[in-house]
Short mmCIF file of the C-alpha atoms (twelve columns), coordinates in Angstrom:
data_MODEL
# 
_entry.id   MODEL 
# 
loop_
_atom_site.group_PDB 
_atom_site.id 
_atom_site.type_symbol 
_atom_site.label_atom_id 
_atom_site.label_alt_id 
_atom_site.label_comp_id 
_atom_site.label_asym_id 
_atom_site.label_seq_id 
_atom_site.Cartn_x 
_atom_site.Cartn_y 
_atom_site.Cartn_z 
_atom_site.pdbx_PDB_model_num 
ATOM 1   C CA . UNK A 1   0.000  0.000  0.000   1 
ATOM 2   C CA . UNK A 2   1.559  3.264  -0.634  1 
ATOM 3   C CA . UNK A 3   1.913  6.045  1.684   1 
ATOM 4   C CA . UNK A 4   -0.749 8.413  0.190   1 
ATOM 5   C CA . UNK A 5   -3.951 5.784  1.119   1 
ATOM 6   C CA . UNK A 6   -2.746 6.559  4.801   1 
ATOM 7   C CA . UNK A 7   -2.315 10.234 5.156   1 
ATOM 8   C CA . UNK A 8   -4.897 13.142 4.154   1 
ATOM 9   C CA . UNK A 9   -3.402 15.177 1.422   1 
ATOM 10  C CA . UNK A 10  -5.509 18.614 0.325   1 
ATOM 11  C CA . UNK A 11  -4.365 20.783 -2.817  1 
ATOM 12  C CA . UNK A 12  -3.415 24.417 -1.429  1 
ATOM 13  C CA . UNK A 13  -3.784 27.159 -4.060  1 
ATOM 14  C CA . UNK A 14  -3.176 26.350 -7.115  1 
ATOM 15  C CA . UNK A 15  0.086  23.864 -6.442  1 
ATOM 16  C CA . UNK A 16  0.871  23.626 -2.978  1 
ATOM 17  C CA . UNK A 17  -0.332 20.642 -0.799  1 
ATOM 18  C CA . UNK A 18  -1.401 20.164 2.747   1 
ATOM 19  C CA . UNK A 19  -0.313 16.788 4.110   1 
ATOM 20  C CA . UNK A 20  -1.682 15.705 7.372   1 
ATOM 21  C CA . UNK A 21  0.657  13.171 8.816   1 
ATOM 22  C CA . UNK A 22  -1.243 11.466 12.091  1 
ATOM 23  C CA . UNK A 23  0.850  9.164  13.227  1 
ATOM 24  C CA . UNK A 24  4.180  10.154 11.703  1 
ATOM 25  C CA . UNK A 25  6.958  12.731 12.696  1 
ATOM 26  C CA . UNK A 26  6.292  15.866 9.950   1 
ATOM 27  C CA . UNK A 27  9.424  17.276 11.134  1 
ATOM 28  C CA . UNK A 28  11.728 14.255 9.330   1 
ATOM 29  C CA . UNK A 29  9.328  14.080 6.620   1 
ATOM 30  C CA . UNK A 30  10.170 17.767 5.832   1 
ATOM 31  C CA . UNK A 31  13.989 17.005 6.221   1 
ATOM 32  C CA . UNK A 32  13.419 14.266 4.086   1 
ATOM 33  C CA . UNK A 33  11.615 16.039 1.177   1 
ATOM 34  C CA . UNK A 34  13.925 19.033 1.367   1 
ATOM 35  C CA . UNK A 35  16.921 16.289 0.914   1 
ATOM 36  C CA . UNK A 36  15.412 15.168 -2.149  1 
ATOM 37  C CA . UNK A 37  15.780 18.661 -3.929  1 
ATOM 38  C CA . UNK A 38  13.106 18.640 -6.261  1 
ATOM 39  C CA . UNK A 39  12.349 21.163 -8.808  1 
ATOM 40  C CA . UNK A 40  10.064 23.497 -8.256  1 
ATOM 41  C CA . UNK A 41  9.990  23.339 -4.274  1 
ATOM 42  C CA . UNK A 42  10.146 26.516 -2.791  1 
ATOM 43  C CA . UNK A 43  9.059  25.617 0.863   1 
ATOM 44  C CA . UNK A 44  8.707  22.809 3.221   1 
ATOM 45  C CA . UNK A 45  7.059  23.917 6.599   1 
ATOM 46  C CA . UNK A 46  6.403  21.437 9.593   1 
ATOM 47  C CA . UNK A 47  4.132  22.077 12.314  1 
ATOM 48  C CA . UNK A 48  2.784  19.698 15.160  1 
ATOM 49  C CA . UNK A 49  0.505  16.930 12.910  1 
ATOM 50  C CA . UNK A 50  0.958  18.459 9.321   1 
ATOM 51  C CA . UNK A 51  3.183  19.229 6.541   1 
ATOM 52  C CA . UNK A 52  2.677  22.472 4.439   1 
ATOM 53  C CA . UNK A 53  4.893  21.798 0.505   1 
ATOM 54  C CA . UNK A 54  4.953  25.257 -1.945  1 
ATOM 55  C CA . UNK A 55  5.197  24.227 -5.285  1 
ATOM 56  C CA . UNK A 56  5.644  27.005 -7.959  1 
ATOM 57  C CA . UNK A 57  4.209  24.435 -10.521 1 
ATOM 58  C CA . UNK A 58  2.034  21.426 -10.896 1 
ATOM 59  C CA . UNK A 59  5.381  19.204 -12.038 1 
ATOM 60  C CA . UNK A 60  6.435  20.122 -8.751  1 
ATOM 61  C CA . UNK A 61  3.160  18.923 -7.109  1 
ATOM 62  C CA . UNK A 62  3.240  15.739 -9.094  1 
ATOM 63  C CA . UNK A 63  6.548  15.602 -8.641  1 
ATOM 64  C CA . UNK A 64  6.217  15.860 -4.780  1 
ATOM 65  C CA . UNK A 65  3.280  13.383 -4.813  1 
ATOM 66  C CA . UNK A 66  5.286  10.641 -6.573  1 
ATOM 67  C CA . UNK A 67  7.598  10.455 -4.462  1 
ATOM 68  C CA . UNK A 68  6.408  10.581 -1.168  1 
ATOM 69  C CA . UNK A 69  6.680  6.755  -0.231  1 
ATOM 70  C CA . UNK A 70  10.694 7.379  -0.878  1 
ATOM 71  C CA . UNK A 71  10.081 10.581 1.521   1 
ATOM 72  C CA . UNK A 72  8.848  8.548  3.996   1 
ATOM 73  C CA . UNK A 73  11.961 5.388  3.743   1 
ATOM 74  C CA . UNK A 74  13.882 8.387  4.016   1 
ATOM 75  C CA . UNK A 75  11.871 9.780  7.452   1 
ATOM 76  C CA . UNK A 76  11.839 6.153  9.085   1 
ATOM 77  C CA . UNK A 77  15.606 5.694  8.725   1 
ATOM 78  C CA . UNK A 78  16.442 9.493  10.357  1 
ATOM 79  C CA . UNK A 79  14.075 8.336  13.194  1 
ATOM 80  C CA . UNK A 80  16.078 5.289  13.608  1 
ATOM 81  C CA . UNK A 81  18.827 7.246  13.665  1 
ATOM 82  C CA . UNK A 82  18.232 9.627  16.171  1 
ATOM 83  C CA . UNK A 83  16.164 7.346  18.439  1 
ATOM 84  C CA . UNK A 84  19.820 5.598  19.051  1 
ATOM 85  C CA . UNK A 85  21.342 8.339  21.004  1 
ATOM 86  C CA . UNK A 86  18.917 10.498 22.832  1 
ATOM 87  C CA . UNK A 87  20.279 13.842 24.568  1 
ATOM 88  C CA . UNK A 88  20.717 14.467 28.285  1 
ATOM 89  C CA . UNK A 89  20.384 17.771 29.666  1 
ATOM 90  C CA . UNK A 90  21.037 19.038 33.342  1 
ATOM 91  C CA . UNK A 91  18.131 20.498 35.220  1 
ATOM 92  C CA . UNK A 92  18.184 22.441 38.320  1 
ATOM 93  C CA . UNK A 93  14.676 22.508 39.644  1 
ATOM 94  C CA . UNK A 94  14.391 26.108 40.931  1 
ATOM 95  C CA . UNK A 95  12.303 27.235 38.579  1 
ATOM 96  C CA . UNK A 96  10.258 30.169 39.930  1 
ATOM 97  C CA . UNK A 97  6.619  28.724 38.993  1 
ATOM 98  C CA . UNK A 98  7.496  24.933 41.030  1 
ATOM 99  C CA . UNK A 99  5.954  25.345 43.821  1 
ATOM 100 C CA . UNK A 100 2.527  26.888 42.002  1 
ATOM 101 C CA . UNK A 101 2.937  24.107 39.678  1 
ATOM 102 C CA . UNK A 102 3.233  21.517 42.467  1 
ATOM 103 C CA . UNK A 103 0.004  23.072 44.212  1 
ATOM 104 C CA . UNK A 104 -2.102 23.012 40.933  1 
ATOM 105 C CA . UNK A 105 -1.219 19.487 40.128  1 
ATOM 106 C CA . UNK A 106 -1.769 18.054 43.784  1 
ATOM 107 C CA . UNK A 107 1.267  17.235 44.040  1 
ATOM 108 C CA . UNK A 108 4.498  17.542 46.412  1 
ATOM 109 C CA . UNK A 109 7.707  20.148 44.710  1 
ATOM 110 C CA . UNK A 110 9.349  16.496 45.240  1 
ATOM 111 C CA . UNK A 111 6.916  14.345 43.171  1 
ATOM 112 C CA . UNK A 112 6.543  17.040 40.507  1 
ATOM 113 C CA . UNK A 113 10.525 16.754 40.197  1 
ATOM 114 C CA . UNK A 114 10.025 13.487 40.110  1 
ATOM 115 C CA . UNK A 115 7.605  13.318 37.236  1 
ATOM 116 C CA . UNK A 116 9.000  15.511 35.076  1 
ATOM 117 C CA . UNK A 117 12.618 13.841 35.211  1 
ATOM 118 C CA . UNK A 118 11.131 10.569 34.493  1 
ATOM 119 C CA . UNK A 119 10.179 11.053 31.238  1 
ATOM 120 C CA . UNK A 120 11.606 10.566 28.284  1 
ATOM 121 C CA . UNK A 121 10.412 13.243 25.581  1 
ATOM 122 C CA . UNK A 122 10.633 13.550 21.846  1 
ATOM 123 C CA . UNK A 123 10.855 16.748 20.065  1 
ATOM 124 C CA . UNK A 124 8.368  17.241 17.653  1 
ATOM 125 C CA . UNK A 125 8.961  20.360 15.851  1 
ATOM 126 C CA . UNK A 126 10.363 23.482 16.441  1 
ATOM 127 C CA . UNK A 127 8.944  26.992 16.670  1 
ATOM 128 C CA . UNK A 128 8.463  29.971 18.621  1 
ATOM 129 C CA . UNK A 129 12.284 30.537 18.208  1 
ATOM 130 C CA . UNK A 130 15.392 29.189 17.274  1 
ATOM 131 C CA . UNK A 131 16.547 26.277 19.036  1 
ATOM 132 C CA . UNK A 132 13.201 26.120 20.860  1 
ATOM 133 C CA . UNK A 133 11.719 22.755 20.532  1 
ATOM 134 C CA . UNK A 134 8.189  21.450 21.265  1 
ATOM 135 C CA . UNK A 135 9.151  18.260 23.663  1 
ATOM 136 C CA . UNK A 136 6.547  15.721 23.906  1 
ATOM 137 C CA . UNK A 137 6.289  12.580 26.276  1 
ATOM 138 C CA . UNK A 138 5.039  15.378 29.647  1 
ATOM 139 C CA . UNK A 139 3.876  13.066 32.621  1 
ATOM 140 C CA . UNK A 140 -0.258 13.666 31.970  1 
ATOM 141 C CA . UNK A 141 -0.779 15.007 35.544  1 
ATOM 142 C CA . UNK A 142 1.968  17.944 35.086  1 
ATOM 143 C CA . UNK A 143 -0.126 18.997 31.878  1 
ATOM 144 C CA . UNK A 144 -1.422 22.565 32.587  1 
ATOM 145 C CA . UNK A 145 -2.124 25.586 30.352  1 
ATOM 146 C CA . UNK A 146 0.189  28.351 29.266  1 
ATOM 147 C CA . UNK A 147 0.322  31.069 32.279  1 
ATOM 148 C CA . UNK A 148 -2.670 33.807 31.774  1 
ATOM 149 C CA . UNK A 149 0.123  36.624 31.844  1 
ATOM 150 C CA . UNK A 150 3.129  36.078 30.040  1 
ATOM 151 C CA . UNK A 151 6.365  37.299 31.018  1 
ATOM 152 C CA . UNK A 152 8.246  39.892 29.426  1 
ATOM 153 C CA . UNK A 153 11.600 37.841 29.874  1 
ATOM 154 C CA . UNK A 154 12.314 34.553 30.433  1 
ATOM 155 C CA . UNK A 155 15.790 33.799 30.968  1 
ATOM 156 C CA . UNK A 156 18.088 31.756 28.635  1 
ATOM 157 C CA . UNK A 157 18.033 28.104 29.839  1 
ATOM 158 C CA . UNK A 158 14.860 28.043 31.445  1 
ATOM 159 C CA . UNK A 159 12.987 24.731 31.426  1 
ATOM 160 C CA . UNK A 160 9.611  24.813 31.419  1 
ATOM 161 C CA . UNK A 161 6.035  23.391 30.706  1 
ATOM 162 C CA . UNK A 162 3.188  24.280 28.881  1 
ATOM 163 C CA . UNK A 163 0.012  21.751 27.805  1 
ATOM 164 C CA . UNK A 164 1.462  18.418 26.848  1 
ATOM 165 C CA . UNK A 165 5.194  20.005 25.980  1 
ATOM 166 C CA . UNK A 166 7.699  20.365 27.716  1 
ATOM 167 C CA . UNK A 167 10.850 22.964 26.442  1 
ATOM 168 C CA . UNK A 168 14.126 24.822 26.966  1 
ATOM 169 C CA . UNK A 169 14.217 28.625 26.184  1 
ATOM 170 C CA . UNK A 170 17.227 28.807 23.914  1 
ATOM 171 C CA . UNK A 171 17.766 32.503 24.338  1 
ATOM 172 C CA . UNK A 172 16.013 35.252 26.693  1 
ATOM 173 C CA . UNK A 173 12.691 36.266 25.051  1 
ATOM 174 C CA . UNK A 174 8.664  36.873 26.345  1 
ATOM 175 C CA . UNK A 175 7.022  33.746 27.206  1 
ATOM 176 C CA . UNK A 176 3.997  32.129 28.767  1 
ATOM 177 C CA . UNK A 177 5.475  28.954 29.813  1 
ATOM 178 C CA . UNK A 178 5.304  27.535 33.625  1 
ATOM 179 C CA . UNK A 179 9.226  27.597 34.254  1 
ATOM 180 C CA . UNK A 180 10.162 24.114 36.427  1 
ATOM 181 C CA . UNK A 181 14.113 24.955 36.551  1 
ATOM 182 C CA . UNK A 182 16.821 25.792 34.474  1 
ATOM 183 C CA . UNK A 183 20.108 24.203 32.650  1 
ATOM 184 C CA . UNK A 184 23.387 25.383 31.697  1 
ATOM 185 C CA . UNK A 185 23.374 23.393 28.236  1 
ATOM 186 C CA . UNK A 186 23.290 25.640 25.158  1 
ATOM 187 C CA . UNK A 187 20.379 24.385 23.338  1 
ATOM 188 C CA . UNK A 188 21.053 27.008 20.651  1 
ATOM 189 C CA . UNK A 189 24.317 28.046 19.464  1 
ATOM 190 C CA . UNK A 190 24.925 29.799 16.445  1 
ATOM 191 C CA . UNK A 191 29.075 28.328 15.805  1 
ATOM 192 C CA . UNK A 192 27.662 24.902 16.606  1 
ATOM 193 C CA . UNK A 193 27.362 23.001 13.468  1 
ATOM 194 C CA . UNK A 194 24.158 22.578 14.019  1 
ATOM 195 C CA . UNK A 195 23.208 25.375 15.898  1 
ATOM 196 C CA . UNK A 196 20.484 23.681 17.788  1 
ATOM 197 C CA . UNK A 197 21.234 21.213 20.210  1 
ATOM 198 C CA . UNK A 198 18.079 19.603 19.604  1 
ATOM 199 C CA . UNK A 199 16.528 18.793 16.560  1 
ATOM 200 C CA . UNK A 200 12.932 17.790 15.591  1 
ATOM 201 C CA . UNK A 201 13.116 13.617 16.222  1 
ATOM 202 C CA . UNK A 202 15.596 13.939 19.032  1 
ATOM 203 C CA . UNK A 203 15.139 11.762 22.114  1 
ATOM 204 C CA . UNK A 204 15.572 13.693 25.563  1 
ATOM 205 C CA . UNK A 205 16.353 12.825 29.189  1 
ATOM 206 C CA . UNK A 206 16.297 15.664 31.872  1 
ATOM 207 C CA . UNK A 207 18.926 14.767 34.556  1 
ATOM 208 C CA . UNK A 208 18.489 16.096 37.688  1 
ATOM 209 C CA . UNK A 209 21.365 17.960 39.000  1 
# 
C-alpha cells in the first residue's frame, strides 16, 4: 500500500499541498523532502501533525506526490537514527513557577521533580524561536495551560512546561510557559554546526542535578 492511502493530502492554491501526517513525525518528513531537492519546491514547513509543501508548478506537485513513499523510507531511517542516542540535559529545579505548579497538580515540589525527570520526551517540531523545541512525552498530571500573563523575559536556559510540551528557552525572550528549573546546556548556538542542540526527532532525558 503506498503512503498516500494513509495520510490526508488537500491541494493548497493552485500547487501547494497540505499533508496531514497522524501518526508520523512531519518534522523528518520535511527534512526528508527538502533532501530530495526537487524542482520546483520553494518551501517545506512542519508544524505539530501536518506538513505544508509550496510548489511554484504542478510538475512540482506531481513531482512531490510521486515520491512521497521514498520521503517517507527516508523519514523512518532518520528516526532510527536519532532514536539511538537520545540527549541528556542538566536540570536544576528552581524554577520560579514549582511550587505553584506543584500546588495546581496536587502534588508535592518532590513528586513534581520526580515526574517531570522521568520522562523521556521527543521533540516534535520546532517553533516559537530558534533552538526552541516542542518536547513531547510530559507526565499527563503535570499537563497545565500556558500562564494567563506572560512574562516579558524569560531567561536563557529556562525549562519549562506548557500543555502536553515540555521545552528549553534557547535565548532570553517573552514567554507564557510555567518555568520548572533551568540548565546550563546551550540548546542554541549559532558556531555549533548545528546550531540547535536539539533537533525535531531527538530523544531527551532531563537529569536532575
Amino acid at each position: 500500500m503506498s503512503i498516500i492511502d494513509s495520510i490526508e493530502i488537500v491541494p493548497m492554491g493552485t500547487h501547494s499541498l497540505h499533508l496531514r501526517l497522524d501518526g508520523y513525525l512531519p518534522a523528518a518528513w520535511a527534512d526528508a523532502l527538502r533532501s530530495l531537492n526537487i524542482g520546483g519546491v520553494s518551501e517545506v514547513v512542519p508544524a505539530e501533525a501536518t506538513m505544508l509543501v509550496r510548489c511554484e508548478h504542478q510538475r512540482a506537485r506531481e513531482s512531490v506526490l510521486s515520491r512521497l513513499d521514498e520521503v517517507a523510507r527516508i523519514a523512518d531511517e532518520t528516526q532510527v537514527s536519532l532514536d539511538a542516542s537520545p540527549i541528556e540535559i542538566s536540570v536544576r529545579y528552581d524554577g520560579e513557577d514549582l511550587p505553584t505548579i506543584a500546588e495546581q497538580c496536587g502534588l508535592s515540589i518532590e513528586e513534581t521533580i520526580n515526574r517531570h525527570c522521568s520522562g523521556l520526551y521527543v521533540a516534535e517540531f520546532c517553533g516559537f524561536a530558534p533552538g526552541f523545541a516542542y518536547l513531547s512525552g510530559l507526565d499527563p498530571v503535570l499537563q497545565l495551560p500556558r500562564r494567563d500573563t506572560p512574562r516579558t523575559r524569560v531567561p536563557v536556559g529556562s525549562v519549562s512546561i506548557a500543555a502536553m510540551y515540555s521545552a528549553v528557552y534557547p535565548t532570553a525572550s517573552p514567554g507564557g510557559w510555567h518555568l520548572i528549573g533551568s540548565t546550563s546546556a546551550a540548546v542554541w548556538d549559532i558556531n555549533r554546526d548545528p546550531p540547535a542542540l536539539i533537533e525535531p526527532g531527538r530523544r531527551v532525558r532531563f537529569i536532575r542535578e
